[in-house]
DSSP file (Angstrom, degrees, kcal/mol; ACC not computed):
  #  RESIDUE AA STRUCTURE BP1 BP2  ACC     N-H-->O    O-->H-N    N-H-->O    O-->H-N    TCO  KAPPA ALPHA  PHI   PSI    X-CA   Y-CA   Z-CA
    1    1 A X    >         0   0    0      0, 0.0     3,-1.2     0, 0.0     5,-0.3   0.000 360.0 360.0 360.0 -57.6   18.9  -26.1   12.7
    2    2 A X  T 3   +     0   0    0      1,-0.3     3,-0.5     2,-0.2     4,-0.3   0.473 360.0  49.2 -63.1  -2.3   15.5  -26.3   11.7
    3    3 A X  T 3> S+     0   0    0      2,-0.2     4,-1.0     1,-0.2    -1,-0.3   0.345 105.3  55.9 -67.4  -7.1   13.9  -24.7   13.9
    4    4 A X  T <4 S+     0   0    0     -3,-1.2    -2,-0.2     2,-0.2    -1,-0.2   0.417 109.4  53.6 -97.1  17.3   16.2  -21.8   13.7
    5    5 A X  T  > S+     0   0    0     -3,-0.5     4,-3.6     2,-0.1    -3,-0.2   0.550 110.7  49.1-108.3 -41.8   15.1  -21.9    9.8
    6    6 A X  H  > S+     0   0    0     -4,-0.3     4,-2.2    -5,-0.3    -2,-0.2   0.945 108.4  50.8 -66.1 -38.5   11.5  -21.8   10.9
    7    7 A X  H  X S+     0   0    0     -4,-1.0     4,-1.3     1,-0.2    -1,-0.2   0.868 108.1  48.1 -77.3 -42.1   12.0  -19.1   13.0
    8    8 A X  H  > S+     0   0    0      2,-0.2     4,-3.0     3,-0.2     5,-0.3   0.917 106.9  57.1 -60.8 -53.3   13.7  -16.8   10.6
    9    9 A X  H >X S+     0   0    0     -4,-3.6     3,-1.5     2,-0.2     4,-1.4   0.872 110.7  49.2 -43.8 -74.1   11.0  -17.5    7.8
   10   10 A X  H >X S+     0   0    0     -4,-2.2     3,-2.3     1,-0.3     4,-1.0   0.489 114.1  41.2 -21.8 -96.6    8.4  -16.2   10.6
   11   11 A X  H 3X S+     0   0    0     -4,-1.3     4,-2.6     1,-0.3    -1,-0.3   0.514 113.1  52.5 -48.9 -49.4   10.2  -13.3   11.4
   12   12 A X  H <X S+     0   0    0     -4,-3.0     4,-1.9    -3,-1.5     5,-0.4   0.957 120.1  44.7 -46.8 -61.4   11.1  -12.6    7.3
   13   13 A X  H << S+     0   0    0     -3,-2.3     4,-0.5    -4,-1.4    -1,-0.2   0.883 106.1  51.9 -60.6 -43.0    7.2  -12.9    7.1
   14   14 A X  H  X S+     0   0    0     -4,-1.0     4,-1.1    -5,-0.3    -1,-0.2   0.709 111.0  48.7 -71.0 -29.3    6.1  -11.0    9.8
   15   15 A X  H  < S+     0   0    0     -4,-2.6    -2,-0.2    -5,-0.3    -1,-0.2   0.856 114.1  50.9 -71.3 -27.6    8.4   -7.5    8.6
   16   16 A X  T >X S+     0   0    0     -4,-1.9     4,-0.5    -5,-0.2     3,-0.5   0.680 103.6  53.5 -99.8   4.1    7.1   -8.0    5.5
   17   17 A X  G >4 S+     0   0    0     -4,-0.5     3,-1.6    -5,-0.4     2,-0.3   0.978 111.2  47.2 -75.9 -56.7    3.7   -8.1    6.8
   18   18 A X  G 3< S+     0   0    0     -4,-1.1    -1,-0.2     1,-0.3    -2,-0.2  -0.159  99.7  63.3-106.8  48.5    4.1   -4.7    8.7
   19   19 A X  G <4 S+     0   0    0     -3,-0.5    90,-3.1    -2,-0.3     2,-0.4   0.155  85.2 103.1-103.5 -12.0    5.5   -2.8    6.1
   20   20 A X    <<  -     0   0    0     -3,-1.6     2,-2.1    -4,-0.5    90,-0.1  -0.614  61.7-150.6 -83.1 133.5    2.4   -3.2    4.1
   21   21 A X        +     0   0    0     -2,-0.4    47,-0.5    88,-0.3     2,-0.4  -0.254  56.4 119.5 -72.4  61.4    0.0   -0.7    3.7
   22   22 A X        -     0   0    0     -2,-2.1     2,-0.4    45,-0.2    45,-0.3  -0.809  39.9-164.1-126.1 160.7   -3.0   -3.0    3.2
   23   23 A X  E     -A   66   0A   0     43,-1.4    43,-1.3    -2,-0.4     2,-0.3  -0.909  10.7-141.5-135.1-174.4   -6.5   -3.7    5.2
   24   24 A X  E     -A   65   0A   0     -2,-0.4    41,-0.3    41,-0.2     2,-0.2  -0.718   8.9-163.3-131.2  77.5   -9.0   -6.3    5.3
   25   25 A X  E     -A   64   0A   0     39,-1.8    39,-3.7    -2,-0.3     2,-0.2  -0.617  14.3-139.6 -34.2 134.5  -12.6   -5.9    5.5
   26   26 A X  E     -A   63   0A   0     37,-0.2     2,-0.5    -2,-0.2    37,-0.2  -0.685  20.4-152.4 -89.2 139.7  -15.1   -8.8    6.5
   27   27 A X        -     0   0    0     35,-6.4     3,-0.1    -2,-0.2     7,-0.1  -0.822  32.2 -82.9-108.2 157.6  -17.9   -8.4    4.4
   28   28 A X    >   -     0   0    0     -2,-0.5     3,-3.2     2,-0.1    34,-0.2  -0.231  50.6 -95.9 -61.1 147.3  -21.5   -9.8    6.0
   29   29 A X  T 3  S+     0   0    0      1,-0.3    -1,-0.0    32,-0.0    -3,-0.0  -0.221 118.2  33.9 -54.1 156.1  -22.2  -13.5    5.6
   30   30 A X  T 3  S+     0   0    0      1,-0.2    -1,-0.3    -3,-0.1    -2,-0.1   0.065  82.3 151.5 111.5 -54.2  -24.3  -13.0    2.5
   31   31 A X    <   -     0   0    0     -3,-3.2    -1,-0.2     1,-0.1    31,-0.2   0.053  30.1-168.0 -44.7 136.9  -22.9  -10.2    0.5
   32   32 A X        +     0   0    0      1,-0.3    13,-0.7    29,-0.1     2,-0.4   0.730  67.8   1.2 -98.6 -15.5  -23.0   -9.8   -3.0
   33   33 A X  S    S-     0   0    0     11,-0.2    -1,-0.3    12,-0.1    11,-0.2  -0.997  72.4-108.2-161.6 147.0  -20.5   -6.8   -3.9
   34   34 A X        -     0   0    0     -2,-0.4     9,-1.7     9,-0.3     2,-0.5  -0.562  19.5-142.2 -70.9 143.2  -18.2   -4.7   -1.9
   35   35 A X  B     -C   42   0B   0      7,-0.2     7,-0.2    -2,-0.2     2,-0.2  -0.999  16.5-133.6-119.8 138.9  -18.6   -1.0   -1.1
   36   36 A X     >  -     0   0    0      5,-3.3     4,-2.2    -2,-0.5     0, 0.0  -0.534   5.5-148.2 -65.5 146.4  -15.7    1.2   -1.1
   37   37 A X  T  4 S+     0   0    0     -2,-0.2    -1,-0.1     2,-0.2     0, 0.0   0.626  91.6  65.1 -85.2 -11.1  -15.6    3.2    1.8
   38   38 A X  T  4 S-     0   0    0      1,-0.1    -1,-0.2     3,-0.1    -2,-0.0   0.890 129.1  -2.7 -83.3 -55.9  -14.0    5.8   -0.1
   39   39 A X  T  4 S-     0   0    0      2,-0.1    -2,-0.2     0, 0.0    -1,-0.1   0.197  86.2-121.6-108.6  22.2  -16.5    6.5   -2.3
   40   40 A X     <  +     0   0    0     -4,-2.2    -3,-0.1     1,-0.2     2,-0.1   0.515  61.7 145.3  43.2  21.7  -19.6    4.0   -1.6
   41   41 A X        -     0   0    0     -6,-0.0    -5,-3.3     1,-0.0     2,-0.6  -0.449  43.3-129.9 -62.2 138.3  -19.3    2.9   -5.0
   42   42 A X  B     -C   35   0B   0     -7,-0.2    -7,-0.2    -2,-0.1     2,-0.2  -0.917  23.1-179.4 -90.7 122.0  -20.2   -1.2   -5.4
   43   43 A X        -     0   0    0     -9,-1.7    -9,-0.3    -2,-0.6     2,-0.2  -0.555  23.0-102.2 -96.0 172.5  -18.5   -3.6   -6.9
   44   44 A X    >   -     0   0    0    -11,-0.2     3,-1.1    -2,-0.2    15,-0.2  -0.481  46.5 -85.2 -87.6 170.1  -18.9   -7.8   -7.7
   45   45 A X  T 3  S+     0   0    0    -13,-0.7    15,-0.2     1,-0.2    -1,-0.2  -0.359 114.6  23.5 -62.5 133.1  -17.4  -10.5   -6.1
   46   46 A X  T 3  S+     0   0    0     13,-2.2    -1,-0.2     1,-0.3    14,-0.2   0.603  90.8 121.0  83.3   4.9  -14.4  -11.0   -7.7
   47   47 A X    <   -     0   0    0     -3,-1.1    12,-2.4    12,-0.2     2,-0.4  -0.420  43.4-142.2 -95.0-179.4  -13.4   -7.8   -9.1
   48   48 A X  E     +D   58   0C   0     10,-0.2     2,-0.4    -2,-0.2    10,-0.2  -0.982  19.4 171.9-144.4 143.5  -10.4   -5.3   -8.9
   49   49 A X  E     -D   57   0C   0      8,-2.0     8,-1.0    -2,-0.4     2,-0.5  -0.818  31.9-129.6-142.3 168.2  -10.4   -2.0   -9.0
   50   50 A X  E     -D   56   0C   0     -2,-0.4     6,-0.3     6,-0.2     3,-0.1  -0.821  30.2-173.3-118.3 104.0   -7.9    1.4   -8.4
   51   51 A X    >   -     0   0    0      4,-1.5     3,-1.2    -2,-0.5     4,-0.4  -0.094  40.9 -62.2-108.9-178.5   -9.8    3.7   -6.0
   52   52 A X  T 3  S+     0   0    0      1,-0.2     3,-0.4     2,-0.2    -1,-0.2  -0.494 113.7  41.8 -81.8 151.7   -8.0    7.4   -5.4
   53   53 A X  T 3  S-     0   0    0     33,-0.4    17,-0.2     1,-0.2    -1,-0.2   0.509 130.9 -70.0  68.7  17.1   -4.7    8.0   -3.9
   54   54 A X  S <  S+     0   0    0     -3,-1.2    15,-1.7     1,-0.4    16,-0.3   0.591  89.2 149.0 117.3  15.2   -3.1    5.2   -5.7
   55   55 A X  E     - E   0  68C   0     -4,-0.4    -4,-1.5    -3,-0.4    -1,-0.4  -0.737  30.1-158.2 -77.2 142.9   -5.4    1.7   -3.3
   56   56 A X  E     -DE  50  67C   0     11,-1.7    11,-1.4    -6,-0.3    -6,-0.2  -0.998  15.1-162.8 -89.2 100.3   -5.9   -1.3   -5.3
   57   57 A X  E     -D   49   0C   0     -8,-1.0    -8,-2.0    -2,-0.4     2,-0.3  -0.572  12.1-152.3-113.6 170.9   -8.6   -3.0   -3.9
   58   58 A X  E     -D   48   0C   0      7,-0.4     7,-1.9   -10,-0.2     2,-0.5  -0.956   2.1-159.1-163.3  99.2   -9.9   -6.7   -4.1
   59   59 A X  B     +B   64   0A   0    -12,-2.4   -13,-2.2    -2,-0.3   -12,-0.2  -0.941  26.4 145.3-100.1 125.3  -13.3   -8.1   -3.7
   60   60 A X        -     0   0    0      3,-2.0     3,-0.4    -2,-0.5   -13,-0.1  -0.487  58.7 -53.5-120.5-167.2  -13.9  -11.7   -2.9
   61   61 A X  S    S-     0   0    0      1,-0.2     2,-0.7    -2,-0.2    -1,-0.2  -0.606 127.0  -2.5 -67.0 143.4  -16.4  -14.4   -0.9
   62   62 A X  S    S+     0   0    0    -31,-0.2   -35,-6.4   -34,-0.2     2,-0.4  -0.145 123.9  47.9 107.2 -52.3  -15.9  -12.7    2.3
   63   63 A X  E     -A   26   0A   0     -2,-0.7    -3,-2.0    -3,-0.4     2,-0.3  -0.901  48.6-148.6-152.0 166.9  -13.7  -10.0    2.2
   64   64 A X  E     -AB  25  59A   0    -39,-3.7   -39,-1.8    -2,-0.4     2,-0.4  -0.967  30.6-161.9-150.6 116.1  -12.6   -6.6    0.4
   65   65 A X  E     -A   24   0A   0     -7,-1.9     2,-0.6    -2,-0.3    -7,-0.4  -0.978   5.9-168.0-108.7 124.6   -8.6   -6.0    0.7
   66   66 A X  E     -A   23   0A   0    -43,-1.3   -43,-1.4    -2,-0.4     2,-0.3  -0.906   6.4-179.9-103.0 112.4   -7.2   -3.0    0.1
   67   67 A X  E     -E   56   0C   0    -11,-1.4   -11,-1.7    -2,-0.6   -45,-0.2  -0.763  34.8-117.6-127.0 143.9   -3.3   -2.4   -0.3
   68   68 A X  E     -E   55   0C   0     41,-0.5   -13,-0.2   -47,-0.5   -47,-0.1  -0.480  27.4-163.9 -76.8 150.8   -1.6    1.0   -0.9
   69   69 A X  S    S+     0   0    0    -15,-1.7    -1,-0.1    -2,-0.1   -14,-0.1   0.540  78.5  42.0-129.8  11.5    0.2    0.5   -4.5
   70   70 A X  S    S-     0   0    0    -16,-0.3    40,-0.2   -17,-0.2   -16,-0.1   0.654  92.3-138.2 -86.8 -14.4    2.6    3.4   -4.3
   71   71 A X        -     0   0    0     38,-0.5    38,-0.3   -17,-0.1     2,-0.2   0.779  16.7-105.3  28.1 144.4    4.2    3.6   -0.8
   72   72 A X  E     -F  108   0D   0     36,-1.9    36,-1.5     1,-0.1    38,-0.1  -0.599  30.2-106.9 -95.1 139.2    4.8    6.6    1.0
   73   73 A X  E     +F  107   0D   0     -2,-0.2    34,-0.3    34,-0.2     2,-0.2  -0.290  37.8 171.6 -72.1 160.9    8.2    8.4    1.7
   74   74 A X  E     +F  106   0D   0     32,-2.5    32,-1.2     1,-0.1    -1,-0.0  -0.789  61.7  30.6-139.6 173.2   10.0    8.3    5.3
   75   75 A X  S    S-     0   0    0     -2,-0.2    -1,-0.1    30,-0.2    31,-0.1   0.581  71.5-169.3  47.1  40.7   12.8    9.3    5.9
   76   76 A X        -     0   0    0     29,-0.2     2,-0.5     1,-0.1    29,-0.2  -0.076  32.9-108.1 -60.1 154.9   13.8   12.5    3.5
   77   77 A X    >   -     0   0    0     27,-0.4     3,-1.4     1,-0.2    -1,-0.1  -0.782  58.2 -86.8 -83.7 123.5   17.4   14.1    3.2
   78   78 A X  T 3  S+     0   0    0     -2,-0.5    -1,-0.2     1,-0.2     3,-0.0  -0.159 119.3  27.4 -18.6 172.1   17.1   17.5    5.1
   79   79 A X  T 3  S+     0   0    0      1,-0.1     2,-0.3    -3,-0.1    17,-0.3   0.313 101.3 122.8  80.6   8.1   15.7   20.3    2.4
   80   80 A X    <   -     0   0    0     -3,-1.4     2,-0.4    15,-0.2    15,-0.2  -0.822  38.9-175.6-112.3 153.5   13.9   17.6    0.3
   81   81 A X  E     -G   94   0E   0     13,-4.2    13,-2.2    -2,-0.3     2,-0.4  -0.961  15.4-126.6-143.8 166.2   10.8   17.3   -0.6
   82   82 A X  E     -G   93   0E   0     -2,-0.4     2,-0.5    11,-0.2    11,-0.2  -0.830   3.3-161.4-105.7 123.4    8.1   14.7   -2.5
   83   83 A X        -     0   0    0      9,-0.7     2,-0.3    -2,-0.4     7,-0.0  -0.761  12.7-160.2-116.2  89.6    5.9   15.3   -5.1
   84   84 A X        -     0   0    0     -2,-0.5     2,-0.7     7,-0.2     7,-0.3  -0.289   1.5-158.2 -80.5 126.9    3.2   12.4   -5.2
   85   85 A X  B  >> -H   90   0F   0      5,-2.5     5,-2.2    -2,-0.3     4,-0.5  -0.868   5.9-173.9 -80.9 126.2    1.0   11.8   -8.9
   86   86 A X  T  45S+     0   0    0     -2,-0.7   -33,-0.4     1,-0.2   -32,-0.2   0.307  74.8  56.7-116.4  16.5   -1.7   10.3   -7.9
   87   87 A X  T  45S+     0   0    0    -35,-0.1    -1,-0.2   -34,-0.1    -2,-0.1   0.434 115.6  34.2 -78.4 -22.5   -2.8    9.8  -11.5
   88   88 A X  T  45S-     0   0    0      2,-0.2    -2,-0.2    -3,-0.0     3,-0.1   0.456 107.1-129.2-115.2  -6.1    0.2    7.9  -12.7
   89   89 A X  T  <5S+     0   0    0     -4,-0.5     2,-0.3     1,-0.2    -3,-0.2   0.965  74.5 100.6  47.9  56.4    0.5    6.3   -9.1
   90   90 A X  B   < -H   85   0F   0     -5,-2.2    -5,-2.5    -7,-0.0     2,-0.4  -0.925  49.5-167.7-153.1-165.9    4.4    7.4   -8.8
   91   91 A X        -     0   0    0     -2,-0.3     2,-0.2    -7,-0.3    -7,-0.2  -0.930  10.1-137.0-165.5 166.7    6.2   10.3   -7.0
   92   92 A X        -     0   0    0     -2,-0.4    -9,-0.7     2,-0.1     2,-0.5  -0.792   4.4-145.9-167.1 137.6    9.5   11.7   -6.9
   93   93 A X  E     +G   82   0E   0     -2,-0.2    10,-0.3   -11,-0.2     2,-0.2  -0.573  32.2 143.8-106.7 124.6   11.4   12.8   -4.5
   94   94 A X  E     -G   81   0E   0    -13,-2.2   -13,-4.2    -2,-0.5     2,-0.4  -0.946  50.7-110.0-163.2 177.9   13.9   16.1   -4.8
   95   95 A X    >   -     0   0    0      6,-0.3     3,-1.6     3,-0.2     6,-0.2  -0.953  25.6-152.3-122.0 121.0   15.4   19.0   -3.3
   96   96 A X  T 3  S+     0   0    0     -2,-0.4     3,-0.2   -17,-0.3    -1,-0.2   0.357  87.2  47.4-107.4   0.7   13.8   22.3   -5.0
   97   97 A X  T 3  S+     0   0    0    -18,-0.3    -1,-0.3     1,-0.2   -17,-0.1   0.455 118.6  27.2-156.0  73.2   17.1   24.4   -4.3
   98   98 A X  S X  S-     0   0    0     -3,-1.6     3,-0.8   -19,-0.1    -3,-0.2  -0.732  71.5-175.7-151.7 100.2   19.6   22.7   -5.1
   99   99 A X  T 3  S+     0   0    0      1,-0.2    -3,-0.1    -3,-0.2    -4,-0.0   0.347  84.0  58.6 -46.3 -11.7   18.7   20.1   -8.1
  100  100 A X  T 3  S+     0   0    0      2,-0.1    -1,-0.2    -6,-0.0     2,-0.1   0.625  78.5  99.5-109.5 -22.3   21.6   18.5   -8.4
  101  101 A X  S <  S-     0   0    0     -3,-0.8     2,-0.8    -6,-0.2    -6,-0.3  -0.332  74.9-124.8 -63.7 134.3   21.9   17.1   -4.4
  102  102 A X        -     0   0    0     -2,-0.1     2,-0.3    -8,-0.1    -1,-0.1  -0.736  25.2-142.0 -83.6 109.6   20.7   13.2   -4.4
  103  103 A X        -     0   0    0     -2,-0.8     2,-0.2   -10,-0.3   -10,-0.1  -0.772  11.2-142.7 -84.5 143.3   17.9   12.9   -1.9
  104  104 A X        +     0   0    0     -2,-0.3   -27,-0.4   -29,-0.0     2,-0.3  -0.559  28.1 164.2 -78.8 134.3   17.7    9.7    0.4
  105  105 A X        -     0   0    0     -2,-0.2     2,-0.3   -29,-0.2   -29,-0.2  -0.940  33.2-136.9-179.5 140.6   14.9    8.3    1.3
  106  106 A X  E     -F   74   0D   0    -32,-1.2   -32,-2.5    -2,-0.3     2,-0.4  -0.763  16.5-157.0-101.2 153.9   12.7    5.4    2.7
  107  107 A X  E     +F   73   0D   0     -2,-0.3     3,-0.2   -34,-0.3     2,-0.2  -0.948  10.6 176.3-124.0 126.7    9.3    3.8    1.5
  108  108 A X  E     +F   72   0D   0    -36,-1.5   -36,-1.9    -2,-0.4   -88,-0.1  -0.608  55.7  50.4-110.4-172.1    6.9    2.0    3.4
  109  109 A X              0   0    0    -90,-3.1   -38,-0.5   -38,-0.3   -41,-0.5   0.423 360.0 360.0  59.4  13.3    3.2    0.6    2.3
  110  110 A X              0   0    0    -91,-0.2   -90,-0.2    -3,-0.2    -2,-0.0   0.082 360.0 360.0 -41.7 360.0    4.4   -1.1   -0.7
């Protein structure tokens, strides 16, 4: 019984692992600040920051993580289509004609 407990956490942990948008850079032994790759901008250790197209990124000893913090649509209802802000970090997803049909739809990289 407990191993079949263990074995379900793993697996619970490991989907939710690779449904996340996120990456990891190792930063050289040494380092004082992160650069985004995005825009070669530096940061300190220990800050957080929102970089374009909606990444939240994370610098610490070591490493700079970045994780998407909108998700991306999958999985549209035919004839719909998604309209992402990438200032407000949100989207919304509709069908442009006929307004009233409820579109379906998945997101991953949350």
């Amino acid at each position: 019984m407990e191993t079949s407990l263990a074995l379900v956490l793993v697996f619970c942990a490991f989907v939710s692992l690779s449904d996340s948008a996120c990456s990891l850079t190792l930063l050289k032994p040494g380092a004082k600040h992160c650069v985004d790759g995005y825009d070669n901008s530096k940061h300190p250790m220990g800050s957080t920051w929102t970089k374009g197209r909606c990444i939240r990124c994370i610098c610490s000893l070591g490493q700079m993580e970045c994780c998407d913090t909108m998700g991306r649509v999958t999985d549209l209802t035919k004839g719909c289509i998604v309209k992402y802000d990438y200032k407000k970090c949100t989207f919304d997803v509709f069908n442009p004609r006929k307004p009233t049909i409820k579109c379906s739809y998945g997101v991953v990289g949350k």
